[in-house]
C-alpha positions in Angstrom: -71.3 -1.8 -5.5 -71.0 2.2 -5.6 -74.0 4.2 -5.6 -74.9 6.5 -8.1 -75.7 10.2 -6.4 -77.9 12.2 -8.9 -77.5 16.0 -9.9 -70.7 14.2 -7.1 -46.4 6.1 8.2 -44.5 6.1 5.2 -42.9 3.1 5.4 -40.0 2.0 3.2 -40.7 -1.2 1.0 -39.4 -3.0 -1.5 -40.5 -2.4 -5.3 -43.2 -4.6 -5.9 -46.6 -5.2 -8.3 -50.2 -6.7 -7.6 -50.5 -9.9 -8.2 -53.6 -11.4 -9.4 -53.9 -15.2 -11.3 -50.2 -14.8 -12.1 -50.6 -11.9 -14.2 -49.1 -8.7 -13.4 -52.4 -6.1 -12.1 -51.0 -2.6 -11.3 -51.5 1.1 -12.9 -47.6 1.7 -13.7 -45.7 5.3 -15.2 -47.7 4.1 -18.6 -51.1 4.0 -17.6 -52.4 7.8 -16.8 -53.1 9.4 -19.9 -56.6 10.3 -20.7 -58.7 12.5 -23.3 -60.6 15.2 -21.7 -64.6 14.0 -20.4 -67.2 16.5 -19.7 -67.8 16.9 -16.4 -71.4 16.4 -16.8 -70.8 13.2 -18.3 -69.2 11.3 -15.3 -71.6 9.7 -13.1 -71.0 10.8 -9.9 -70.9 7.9 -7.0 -70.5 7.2 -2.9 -69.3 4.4 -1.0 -72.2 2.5 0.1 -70.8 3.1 3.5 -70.9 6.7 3.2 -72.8 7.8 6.4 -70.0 5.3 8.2 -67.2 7.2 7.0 -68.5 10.7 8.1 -67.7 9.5 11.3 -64.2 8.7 10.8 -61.2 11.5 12.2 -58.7 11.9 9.5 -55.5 14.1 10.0 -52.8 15.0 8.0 -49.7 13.7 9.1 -46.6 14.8 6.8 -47.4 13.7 3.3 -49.7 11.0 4.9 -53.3 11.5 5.3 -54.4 9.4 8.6 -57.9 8.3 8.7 -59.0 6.2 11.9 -59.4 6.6 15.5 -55.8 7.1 16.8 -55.7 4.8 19.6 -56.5 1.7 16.8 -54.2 -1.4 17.5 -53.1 -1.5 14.3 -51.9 0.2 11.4 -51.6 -0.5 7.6 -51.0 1.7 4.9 -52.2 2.6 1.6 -50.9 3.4 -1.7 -52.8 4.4 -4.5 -53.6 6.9 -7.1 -56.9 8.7 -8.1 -56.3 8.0 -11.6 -55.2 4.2 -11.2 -58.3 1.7 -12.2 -57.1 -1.0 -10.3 -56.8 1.5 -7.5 -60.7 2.2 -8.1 -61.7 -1.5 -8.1 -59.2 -2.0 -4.9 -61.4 0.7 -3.4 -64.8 -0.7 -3.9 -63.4 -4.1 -2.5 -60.4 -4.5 0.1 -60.3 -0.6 0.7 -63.8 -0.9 1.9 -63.4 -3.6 3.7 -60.4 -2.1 5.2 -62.8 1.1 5.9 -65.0 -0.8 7.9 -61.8 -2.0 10.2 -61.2 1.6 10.8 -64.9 2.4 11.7 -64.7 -0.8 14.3 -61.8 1.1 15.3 -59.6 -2.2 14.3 -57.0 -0.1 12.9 -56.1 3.1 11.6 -54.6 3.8 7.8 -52.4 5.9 6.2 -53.1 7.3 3.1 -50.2 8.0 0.8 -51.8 9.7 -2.2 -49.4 8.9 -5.5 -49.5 10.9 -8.6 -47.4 9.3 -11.0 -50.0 8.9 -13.3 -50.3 12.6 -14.2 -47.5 13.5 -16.9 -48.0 17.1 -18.2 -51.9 16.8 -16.3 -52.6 14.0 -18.4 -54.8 12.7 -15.8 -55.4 14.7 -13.5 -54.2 12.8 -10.9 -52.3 16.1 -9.2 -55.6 18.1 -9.1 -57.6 15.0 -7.5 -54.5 14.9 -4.8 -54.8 18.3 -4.0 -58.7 18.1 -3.9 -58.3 15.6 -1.3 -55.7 17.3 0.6 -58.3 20.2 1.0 -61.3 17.5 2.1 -59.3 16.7 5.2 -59.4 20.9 6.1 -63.1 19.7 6.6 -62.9 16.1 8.0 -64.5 15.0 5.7 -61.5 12.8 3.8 -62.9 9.4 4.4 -66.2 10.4 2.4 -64.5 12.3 -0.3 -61.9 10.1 -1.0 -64.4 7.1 -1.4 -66.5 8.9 -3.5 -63.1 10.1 -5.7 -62.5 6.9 -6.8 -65.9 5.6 -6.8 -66.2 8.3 -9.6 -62.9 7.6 -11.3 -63.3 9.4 -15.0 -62.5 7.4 -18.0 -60.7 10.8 -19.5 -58.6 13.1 -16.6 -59.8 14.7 -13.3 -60.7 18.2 -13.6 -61.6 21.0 -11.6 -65.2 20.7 -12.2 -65.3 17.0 -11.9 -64.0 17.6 -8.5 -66.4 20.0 -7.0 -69.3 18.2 -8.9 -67.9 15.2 -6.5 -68.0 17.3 -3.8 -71.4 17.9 -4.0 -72.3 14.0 -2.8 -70.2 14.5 0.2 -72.5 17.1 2.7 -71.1 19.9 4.2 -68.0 19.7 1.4 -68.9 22.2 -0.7 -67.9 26.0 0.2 -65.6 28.7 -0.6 -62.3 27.8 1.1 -63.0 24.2 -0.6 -64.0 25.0 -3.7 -60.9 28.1 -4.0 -58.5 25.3 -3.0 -59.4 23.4 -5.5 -59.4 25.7 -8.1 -56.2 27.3 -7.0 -54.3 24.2 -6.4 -53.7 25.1 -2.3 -52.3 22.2 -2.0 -50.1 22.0 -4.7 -46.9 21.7 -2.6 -48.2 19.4 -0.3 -49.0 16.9 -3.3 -45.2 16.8 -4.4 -44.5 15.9 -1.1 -46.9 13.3 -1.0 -45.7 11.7 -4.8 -41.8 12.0 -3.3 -43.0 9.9 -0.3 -44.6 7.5 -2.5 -41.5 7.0 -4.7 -39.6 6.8 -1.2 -41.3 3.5 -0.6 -39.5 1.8 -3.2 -43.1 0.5 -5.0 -43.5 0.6 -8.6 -47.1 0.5 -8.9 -50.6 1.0 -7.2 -52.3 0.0 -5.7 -50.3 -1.4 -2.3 -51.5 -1.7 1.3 -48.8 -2.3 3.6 -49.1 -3.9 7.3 -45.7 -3.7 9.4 -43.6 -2.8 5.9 -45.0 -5.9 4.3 -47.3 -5.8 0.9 -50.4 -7.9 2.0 -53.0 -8.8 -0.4 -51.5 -8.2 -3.9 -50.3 -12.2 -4.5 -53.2 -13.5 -4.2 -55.4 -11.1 -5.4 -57.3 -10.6 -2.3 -57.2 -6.7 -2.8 -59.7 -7.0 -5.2 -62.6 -9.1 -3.8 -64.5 -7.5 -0.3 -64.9 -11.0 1.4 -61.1 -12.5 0.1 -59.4 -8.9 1.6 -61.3 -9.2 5.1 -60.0 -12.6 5.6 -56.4 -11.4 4.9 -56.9 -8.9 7.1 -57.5 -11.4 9.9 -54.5 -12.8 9.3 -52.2 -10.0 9.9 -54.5 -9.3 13.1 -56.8 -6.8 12.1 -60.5 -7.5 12.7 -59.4 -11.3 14.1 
């Protein structure tokens, strides 16, 4: 479980869904709309494998964010997007176990951050992008992008909700951050990263990719810790 923090290679691939109990588990185009939250409202939350992840390299790579040491045997790469809720509750379960691969230095995994979700700003999802673009000026991706989702709003992403995140990650917080943030740096860089999503083929998020192939979404494993690190073993990571 997240803990609460008082005070915040492309690849191409055919179009495809999660899978869980034969029922169709994905954020799609429909799903990003949200009211407006106070900042101050959202709890804000870390991985529980925070201090692990302050340890991880992460460099951007094209419209791929690369988080791992680079001479992992492996590679697998993930799609998702800040404002998808399955993408949350794939984060607190096979992204963190797939974290913890990466800190064994198992494998290495690219990021492709999707914002599909954000029509108009509806969710934010553009903002949260370019907030985590501007983490990896600081190395400090892994951490921030953990504690993103782990703080996934039920309304949009804002601003404020992003540099209250920032706070829970140390050494985050400071002016070229927070102006980045604020003035959408990164804006650019986030189109990129959405056309290299779409590039892939995929239809929904979230998605984690090993040699071109979806692993993890028809059975559900994506979504349970234990399930996911099993699956990884059997596409030879952490066997």
């Amino acid at each position: 479980m997240a803990r609460v923090v008082r005070a915040g290679r492309l690849v191409a691939a055919v179009a495809a869904v999660s899978l869980l109990g034969g029922a169709v588990v994905g954020c799609g185009s429909g799903s990003g709309e949200g009211k407006p939250v106070a900042a101050s409202e959202v709890p804000v939350r870390t991985s529980p494998i925070a201090a692990q992840l302050a340890g991880l390299p992460a460099v951007v790579d094209g419209a791929r964010i690369v988080v791992g040491k680079p001479d992992a045997p492996r590679t697998a790469q993930v799609l998702v997007d800040p404002k998808c809720g399955h993408c949350a509750r794939f984060e607190e379960a096979g992204g963190e176990s797939l974290l913890k691969s990466a800190v064994a230095g198992q494998v290495k995994i690219e990021y492709l951050l999707a914002s599909f979700l954000d029509r108009d700003g509806a969710s934010g999802s553009v903002r949260a992008v370019n907030a985590l673009r501007a983490s990896a000026d600081s190395g400090k991706f892994a951490e921030y992008h953990a504690a993103v989702f782990a703080s996934q709003p039920k309304g949009k992403f804002t601003d404020e909700l992003l540099l209250r995140i920032a706070y829970a990650v140390p050494g985050l917080r400071g002016a070229g951050f927070d102006a980045a943030v604020k003035e959408q740096k990164y804006k650019e860089w986030v189109a990129e990263a959405e056309r290299g999503f779409e590039a892939t083929g995929a239809q929904a998020t979230p998605m984690v990719l090993v040699e071109g192939k979806p692993v993890g979404s028809k059975d559900g494993s994506l979504f349970d810790a234990g399930a996911f690190t099993e699956t990884l073993k059997g596409v030879g990571i952490g066997a």
